[in-house]
PDB file as gemmi writes it, atoms N, CA and C in Angstrom:
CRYST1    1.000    1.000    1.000  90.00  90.00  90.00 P 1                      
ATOM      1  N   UNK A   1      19.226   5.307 -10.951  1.00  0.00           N  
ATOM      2  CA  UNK A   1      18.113   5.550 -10.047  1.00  0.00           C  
ATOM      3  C   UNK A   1      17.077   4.453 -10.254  1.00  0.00           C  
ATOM      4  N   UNK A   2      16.626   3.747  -9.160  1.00  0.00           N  
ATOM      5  CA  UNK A   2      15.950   2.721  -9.290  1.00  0.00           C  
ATOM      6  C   UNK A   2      13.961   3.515  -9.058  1.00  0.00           C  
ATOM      7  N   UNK A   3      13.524   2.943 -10.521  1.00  0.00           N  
ATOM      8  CA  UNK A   3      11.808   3.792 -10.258  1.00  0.00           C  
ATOM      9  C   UNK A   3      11.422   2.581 -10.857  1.00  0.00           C  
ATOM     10  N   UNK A   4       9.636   2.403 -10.001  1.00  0.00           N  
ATOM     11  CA  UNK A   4       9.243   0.887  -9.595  1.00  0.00           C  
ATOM     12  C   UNK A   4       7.877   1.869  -9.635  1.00  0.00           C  
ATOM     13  N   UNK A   5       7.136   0.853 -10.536  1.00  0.00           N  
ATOM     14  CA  UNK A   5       5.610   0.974  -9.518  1.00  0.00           C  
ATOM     15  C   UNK A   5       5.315   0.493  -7.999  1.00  0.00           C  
ATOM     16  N   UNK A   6       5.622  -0.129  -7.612  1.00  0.00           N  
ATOM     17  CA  UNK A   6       5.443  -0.521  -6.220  1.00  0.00           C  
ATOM     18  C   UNK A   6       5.838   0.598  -5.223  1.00  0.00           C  
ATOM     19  N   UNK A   7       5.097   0.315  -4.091  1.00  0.00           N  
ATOM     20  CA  UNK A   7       4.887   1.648  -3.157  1.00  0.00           C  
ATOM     21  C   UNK A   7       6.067   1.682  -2.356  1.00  0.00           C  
ATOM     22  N   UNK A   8       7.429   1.110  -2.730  1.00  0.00           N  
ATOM     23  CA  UNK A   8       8.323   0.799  -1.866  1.00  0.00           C  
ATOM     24  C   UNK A   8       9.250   0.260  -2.770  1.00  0.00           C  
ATOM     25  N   UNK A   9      10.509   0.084  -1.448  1.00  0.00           N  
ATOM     26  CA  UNK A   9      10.982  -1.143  -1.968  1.00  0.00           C  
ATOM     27  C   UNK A   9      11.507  -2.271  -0.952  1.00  0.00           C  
ATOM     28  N   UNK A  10      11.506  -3.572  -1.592  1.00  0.00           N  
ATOM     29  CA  UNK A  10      11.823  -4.386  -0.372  1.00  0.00           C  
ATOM     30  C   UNK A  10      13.034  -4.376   0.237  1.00  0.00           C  
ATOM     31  N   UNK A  11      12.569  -4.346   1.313  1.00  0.00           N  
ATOM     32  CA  UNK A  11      14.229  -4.138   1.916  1.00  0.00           C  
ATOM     33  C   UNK A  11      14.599  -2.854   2.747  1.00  0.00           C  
ATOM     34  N   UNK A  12      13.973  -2.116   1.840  1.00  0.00           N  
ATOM     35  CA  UNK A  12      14.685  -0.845   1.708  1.00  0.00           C  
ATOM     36  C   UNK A  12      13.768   0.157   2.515  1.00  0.00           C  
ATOM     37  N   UNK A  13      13.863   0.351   3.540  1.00  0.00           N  
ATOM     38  CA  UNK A  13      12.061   1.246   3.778  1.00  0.00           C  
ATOM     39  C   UNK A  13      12.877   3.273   3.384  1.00  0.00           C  
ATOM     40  N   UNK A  14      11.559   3.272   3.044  1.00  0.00           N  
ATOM     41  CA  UNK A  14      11.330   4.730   2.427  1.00  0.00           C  
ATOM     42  C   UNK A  14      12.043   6.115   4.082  1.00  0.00           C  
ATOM     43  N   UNK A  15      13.013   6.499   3.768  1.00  0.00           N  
ATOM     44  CA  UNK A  15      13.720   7.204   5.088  1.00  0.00           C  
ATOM     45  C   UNK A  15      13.044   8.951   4.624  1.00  0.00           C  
ATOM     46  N   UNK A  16      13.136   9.102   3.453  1.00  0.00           N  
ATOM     47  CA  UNK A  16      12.555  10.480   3.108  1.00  0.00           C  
ATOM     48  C   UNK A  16      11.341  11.046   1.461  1.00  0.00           C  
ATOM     49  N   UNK A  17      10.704  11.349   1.975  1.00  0.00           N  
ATOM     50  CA  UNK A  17      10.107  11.509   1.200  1.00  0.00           C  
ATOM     51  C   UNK A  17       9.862  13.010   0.515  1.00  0.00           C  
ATOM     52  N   UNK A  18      10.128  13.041  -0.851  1.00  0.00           N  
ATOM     53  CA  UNK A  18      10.407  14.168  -1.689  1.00  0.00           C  
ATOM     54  C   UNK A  18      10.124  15.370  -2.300  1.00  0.00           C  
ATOM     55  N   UNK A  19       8.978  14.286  -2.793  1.00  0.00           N  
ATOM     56  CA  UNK A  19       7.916  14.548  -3.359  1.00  0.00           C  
ATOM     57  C   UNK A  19       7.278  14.040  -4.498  1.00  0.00           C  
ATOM     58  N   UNK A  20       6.157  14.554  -5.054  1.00  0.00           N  
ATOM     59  CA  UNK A  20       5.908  14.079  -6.177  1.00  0.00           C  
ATOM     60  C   UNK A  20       6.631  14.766  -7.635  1.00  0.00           C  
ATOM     61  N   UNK A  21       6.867  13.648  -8.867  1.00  0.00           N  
ATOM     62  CA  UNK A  21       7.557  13.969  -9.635  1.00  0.00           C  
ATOM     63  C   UNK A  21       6.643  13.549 -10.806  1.00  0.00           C  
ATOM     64  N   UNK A  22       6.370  14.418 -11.884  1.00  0.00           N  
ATOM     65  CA  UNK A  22       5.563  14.139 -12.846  1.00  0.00           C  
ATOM     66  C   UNK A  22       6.117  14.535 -14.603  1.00  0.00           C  
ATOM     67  N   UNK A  23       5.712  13.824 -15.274  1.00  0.00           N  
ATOM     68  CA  UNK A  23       6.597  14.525 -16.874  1.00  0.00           C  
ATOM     69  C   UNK A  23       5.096  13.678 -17.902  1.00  0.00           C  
ATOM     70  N   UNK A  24       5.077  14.852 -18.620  1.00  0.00           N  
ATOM     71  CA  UNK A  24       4.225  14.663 -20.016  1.00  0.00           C  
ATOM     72  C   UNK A  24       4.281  14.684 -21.190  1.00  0.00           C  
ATOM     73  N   UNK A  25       4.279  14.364 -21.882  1.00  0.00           N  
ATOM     74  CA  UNK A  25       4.718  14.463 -23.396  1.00  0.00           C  
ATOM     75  C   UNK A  25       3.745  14.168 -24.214  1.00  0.00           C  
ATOM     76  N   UNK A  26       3.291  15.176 -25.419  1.00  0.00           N  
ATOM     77  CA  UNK A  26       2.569  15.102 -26.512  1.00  0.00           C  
ATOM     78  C   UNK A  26       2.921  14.847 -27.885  1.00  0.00           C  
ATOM     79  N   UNK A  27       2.847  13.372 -28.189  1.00  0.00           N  
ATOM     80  CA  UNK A  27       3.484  13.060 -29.580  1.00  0.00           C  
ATOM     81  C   UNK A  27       2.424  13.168 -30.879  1.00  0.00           C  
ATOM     82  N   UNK A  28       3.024  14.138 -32.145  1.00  0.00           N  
ATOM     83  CA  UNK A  28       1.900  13.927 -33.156  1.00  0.00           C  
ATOM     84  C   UNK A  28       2.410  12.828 -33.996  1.00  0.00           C  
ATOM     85  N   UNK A  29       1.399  12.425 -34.527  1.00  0.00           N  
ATOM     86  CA  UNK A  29       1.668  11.342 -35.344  1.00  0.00           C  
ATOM     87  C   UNK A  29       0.878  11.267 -36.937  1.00  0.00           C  
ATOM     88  N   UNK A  30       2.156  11.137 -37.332  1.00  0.00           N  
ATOM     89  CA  UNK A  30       1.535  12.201 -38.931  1.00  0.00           C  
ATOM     90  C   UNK A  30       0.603  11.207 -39.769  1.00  0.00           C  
ATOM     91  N   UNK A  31       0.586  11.901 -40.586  1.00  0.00           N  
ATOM     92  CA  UNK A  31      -0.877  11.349 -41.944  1.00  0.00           C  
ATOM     93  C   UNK A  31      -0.467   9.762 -42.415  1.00  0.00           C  
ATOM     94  N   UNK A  32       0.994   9.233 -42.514  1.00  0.00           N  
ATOM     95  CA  UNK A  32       1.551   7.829 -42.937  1.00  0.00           C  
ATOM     96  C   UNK A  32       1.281   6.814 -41.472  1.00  0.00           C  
ATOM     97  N   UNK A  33       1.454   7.543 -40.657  1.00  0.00           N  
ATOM     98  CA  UNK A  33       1.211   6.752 -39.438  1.00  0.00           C  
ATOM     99  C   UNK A  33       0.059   5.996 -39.391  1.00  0.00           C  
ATOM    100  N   UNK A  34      -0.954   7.284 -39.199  1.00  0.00           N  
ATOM    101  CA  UNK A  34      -2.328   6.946 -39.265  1.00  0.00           C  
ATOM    102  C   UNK A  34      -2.853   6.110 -40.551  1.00  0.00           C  
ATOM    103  N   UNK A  35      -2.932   6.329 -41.736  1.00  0.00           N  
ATOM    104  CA  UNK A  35      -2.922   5.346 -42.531  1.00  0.00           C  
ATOM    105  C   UNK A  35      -2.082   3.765 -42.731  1.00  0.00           C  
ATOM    106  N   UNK A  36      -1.078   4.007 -41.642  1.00  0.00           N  
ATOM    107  CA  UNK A  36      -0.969   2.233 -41.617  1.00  0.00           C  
ATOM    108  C   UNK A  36      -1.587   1.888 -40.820  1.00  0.00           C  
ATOM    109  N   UNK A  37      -2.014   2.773 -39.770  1.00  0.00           N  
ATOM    110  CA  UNK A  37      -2.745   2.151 -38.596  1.00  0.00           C  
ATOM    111  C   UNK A  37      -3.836   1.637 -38.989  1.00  0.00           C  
ATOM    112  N   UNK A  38      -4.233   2.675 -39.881  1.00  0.00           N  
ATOM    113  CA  UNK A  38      -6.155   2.556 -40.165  1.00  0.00           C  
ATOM    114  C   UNK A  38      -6.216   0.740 -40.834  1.00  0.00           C  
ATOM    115  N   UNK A  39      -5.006   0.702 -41.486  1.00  0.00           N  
ATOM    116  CA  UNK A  39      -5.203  -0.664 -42.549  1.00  0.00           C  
ATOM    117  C   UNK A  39      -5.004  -1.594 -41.531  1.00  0.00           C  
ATOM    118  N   UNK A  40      -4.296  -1.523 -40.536  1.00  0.00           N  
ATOM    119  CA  UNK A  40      -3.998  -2.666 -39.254  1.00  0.00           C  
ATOM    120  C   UNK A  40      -5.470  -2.840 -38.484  1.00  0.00           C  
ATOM    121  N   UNK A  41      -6.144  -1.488 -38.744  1.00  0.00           N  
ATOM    122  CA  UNK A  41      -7.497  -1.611 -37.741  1.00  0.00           C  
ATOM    123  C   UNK A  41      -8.882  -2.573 -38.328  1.00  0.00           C  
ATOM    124  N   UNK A  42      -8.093  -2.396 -39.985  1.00  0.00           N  
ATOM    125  CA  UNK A  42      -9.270  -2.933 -40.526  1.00  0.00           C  
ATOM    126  C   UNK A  42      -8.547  -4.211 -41.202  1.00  0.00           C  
ATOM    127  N   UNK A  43      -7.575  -5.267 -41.125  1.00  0.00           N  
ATOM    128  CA  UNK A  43      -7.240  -5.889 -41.312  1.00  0.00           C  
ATOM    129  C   UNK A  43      -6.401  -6.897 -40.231  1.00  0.00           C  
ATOM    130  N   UNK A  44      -6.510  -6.336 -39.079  1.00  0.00           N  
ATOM    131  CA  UNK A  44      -6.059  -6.504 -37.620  1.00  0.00           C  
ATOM    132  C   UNK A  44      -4.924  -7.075 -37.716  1.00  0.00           C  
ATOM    133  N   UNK A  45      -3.983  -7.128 -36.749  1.00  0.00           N  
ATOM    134  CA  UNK A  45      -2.485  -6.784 -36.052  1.00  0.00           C  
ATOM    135  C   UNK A  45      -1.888  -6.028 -35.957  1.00  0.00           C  
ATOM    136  N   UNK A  46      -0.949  -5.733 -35.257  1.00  0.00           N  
ATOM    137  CA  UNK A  46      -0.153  -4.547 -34.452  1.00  0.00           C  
ATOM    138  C   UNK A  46      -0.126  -3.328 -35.491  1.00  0.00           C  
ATOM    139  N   UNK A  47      -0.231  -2.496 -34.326  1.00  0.00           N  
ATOM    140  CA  UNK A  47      -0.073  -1.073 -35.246  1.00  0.00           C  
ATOM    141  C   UNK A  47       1.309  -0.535 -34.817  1.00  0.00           C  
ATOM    142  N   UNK A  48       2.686  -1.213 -35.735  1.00  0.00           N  
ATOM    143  CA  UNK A  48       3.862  -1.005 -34.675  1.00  0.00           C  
ATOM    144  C   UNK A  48       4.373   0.520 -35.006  1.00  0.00           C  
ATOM    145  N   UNK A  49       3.802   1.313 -35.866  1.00  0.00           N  
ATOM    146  CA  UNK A  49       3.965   2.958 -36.116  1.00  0.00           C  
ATOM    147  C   UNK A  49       3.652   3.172 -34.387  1.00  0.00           C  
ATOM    148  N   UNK A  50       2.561   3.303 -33.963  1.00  0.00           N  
ATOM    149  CA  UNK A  50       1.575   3.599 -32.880  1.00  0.00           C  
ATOM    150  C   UNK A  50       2.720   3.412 -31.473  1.00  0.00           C  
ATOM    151  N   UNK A  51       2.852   1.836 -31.420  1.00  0.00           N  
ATOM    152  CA  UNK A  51       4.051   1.402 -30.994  1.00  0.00           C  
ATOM    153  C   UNK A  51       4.887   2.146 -30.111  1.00  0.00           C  
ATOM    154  N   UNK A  52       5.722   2.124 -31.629  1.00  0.00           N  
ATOM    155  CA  UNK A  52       6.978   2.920 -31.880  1.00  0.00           C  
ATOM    156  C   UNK A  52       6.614   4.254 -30.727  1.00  0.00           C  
ATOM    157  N   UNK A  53       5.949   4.658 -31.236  1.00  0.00           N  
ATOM    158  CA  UNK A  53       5.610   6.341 -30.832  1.00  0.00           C  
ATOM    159  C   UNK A  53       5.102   6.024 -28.984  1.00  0.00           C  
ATOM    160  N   UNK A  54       4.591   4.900 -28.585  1.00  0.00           N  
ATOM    161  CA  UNK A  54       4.164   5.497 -27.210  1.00  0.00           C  
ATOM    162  C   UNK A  54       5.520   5.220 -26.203  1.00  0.00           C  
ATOM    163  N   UNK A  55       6.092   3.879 -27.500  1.00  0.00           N  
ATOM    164  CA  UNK A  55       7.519   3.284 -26.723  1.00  0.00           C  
ATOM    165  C   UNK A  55       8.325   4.472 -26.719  1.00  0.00           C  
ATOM    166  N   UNK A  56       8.794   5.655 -27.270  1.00  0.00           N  
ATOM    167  CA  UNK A  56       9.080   6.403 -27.407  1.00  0.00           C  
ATOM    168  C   UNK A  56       8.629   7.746 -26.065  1.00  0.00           C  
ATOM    169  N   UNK A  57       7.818   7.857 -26.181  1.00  0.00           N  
ATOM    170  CA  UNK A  57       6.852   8.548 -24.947  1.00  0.00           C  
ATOM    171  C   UNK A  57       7.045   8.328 -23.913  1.00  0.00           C  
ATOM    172  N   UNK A  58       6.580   7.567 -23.165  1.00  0.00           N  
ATOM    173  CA  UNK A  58       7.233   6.604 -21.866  1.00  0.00           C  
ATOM    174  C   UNK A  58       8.396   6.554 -21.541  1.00  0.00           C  
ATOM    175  N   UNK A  59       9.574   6.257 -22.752  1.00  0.00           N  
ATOM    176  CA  UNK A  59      10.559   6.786 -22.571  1.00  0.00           C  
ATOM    177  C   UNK A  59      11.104   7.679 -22.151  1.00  0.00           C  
ATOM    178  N   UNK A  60      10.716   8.710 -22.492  1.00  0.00           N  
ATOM    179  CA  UNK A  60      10.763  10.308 -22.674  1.00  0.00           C  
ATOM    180  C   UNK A  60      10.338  10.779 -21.589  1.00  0.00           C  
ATOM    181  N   UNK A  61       9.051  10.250 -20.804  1.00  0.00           N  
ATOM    182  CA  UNK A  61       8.570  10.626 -19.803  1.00  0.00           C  
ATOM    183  C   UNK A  61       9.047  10.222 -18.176  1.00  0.00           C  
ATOM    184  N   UNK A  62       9.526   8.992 -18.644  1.00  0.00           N  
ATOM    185  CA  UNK A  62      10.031   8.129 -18.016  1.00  0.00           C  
ATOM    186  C   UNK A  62      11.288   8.925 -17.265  1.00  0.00           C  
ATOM    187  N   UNK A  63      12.323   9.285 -18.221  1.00  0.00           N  
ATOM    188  CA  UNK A  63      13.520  10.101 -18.235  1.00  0.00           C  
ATOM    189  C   UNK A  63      13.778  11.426 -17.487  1.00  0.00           C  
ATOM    190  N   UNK A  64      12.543  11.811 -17.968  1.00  0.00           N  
ATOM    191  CA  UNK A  64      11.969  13.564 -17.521  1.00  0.00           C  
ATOM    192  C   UNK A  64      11.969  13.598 -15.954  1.00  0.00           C  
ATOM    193  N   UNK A  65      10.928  12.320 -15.780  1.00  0.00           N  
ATOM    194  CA  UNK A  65      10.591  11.872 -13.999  1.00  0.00           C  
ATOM    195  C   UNK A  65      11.842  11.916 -13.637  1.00  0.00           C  
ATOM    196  N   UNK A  66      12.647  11.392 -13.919  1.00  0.00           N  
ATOM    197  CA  UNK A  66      13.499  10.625 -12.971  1.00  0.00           C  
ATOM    198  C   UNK A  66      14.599  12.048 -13.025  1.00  0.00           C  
ATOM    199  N   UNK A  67      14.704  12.985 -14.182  1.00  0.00           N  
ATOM    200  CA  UNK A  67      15.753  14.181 -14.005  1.00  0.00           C  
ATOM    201  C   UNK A  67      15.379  15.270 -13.030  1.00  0.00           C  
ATOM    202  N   UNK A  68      13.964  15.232 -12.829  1.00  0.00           N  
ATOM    203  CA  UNK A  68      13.559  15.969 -11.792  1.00  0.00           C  
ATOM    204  C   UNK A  68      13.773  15.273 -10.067  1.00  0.00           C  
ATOM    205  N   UNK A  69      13.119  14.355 -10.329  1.00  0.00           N  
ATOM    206  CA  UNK A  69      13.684  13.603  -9.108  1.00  0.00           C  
ATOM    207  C   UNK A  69      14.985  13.348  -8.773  1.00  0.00           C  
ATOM    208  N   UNK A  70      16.104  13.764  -9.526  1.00  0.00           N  
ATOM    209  CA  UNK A  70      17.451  13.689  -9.505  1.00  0.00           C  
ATOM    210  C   UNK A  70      17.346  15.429  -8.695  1.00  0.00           C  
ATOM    211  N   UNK A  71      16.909  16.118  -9.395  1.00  0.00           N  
ATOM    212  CA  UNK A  71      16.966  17.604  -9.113  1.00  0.00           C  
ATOM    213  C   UNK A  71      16.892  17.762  -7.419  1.00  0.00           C  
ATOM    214  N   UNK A  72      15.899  17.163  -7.005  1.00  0.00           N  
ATOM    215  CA  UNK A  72      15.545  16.532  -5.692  1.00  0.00           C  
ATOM    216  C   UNK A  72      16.278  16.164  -4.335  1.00  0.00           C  
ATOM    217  N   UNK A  73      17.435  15.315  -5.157  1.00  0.00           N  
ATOM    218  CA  UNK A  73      18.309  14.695  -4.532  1.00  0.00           C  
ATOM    219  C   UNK A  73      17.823  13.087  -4.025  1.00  0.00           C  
ATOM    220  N   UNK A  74      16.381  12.698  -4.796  1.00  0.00           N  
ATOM    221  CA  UNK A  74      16.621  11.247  -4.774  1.00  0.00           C  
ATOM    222  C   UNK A  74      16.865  10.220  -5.387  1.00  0.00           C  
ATOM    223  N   UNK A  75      16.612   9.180  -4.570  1.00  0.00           N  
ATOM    224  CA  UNK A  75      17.817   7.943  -5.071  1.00  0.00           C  
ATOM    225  C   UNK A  75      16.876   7.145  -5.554  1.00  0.00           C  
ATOM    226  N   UNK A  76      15.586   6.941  -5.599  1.00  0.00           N  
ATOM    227  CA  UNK A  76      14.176   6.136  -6.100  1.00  0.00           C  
ATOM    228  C   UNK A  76      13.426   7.573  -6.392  1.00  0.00           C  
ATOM    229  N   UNK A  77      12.589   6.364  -7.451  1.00  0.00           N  
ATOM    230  CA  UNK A  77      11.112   6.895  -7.453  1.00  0.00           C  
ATOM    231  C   UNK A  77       9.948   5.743  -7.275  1.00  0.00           C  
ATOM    232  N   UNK A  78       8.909   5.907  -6.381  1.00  0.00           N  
ATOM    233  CA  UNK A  78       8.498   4.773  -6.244  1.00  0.00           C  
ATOM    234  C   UNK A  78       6.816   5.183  -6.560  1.00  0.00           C  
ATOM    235  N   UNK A  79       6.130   3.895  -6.803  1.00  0.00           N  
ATOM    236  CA  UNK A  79       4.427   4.240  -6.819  1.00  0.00           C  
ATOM    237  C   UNK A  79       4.150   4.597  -8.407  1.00  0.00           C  
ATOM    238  N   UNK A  80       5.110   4.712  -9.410  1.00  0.00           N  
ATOM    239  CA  UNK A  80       4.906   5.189 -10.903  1.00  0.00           C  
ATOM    240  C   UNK A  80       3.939   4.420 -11.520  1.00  0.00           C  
ATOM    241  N   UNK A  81       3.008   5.379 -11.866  1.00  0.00           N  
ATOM    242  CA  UNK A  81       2.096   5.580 -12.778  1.00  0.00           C  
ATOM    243  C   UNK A  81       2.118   5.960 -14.406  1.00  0.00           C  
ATOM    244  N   UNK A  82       1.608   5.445 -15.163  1.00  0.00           N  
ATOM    245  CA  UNK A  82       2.332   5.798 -16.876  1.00  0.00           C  
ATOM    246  C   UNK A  82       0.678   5.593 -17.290  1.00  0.00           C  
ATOM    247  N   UNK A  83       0.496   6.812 -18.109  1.00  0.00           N  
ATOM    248  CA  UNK A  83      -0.727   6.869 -18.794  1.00  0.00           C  
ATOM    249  C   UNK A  83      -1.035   7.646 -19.493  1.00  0.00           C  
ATOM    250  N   UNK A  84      -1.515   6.968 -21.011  1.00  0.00           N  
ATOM    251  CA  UNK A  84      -2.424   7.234 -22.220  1.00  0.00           C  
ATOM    252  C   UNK A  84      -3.141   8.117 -22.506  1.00  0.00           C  
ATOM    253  N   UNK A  85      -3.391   9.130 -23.363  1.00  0.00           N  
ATOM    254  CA  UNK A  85      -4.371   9.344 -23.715  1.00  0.00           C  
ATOM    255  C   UNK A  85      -4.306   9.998 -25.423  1.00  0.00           C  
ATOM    256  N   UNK A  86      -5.712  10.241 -26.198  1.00  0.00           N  
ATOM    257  CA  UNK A  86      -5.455  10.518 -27.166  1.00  0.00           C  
ATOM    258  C   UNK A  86      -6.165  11.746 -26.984  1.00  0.00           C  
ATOM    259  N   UNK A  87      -5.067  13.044 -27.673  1.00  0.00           N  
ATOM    260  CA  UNK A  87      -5.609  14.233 -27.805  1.00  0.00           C  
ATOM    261  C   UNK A  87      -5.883  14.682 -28.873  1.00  0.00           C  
ATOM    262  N   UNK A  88      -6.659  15.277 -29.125  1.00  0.00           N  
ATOM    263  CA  UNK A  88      -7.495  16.171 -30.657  1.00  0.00           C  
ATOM    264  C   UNK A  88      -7.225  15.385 -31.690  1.00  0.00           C  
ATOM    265  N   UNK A  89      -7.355  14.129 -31.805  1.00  0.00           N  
ATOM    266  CA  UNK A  89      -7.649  13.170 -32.607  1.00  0.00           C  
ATOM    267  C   UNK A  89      -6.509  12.259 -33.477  1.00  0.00           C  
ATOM    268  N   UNK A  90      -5.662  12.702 -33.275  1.00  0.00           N  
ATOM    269  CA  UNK A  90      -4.153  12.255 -33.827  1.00  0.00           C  
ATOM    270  C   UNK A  90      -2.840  12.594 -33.270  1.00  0.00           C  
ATOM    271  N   UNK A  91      -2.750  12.891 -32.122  1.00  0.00           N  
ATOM    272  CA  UNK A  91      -2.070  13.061 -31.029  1.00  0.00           C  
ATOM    273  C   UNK A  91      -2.174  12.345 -30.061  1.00  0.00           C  
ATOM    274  N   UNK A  92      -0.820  11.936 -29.373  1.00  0.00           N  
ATOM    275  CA  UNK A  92      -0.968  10.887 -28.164  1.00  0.00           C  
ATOM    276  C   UNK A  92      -0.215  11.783 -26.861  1.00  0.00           C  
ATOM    277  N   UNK A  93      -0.958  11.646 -26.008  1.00  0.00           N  
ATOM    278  CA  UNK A  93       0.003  12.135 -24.604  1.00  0.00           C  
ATOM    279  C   UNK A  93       0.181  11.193 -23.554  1.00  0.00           C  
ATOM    280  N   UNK A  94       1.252  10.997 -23.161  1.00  0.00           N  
ATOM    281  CA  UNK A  94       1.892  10.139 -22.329  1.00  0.00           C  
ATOM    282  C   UNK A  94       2.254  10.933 -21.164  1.00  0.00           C  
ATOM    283  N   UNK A  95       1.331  10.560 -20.068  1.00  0.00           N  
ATOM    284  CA  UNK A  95       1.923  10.996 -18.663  1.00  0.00           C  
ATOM    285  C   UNK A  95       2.920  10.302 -17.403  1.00  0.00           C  
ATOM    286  N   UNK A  96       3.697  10.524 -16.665  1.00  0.00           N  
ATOM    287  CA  UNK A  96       3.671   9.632 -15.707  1.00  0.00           C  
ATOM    288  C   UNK A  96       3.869  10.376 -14.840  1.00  0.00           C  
ATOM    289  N   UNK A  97       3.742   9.893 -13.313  1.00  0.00           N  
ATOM    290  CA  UNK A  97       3.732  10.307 -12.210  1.00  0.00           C  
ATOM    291  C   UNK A  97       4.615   9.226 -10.981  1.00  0.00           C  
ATOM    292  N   UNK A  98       5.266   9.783  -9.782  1.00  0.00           N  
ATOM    293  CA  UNK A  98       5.703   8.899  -9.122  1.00  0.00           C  
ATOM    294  C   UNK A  98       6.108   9.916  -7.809  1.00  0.00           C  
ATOM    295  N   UNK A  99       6.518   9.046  -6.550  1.00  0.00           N  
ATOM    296  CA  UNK A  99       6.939   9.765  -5.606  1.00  0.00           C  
ATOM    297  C   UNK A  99       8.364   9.676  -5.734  1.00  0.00           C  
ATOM    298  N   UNK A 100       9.374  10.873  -5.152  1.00  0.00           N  
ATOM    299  CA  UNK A 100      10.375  10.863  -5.231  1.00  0.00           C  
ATOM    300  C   UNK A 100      11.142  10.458  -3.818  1.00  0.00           C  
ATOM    301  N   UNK A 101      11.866   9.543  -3.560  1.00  0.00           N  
ATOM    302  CA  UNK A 101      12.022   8.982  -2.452  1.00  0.00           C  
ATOM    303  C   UNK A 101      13.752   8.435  -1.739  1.00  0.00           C  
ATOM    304  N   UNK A 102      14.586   8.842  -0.609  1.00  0.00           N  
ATOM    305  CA  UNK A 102      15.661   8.286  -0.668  1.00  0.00           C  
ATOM    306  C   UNK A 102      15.042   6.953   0.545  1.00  0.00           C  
ATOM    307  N   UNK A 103      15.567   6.001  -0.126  1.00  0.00           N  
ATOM    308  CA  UNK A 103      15.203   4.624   0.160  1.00  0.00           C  
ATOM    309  C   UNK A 103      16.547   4.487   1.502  1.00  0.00           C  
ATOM    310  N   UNK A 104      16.218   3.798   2.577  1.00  0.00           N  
ATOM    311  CA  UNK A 104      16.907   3.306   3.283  1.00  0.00           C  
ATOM    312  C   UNK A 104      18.136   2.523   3.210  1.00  0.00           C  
TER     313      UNK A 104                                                      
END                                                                             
């Protein structure tokens, strides 16, 4: 299944539209995490624990979208959105959003 941020695809014009398809995920990230991070924050470069975990997320969310939009019966997802946030202070949630779409 081809999923694109772009509101389309070229070529291809949008014949039905699905709906919207959305997946979230809340990753904790334990006490070792955060302490390598803290030393990366105060000694600067990558915090690849942190990384790891949103590359992970996105993934996950990524996957979720697209099994629902399978549920659907489409063949794209187009317009995807992927976004951040940090919850109750050591928790990360990863959203995304997209339309579900059979492409021409």
């Amino acid at each position: 299944m081809l999923i694109t941020t772009t509101p389309g695809i070229e070529g291809r014009p949008v014949t039905e539209y699905l709906g919207i398809v959305t997946a979230q995920g809340v990753l904790g990230v334990n006490a070792f995490k955060d302490v390598s991070a803290g030393v990366r924050n105060i000694f600067g470069g990558r915090a690849k624990s942190y990384e790891n975990e949103l590359a992970s997320g996105v993934s996950d969310a990524l996957a979720e979208m697209e099994r629902q939009a399978a549920q659907l019966g489409a063949d794209a997802v187009v317009g995807v959105d992927v976004d951040y946030e940090s919850v109750g202070g050591n928790m990360l949630m990863v959203s995304a959003s997209g339309t579900a779409v059979k492409p021409g």
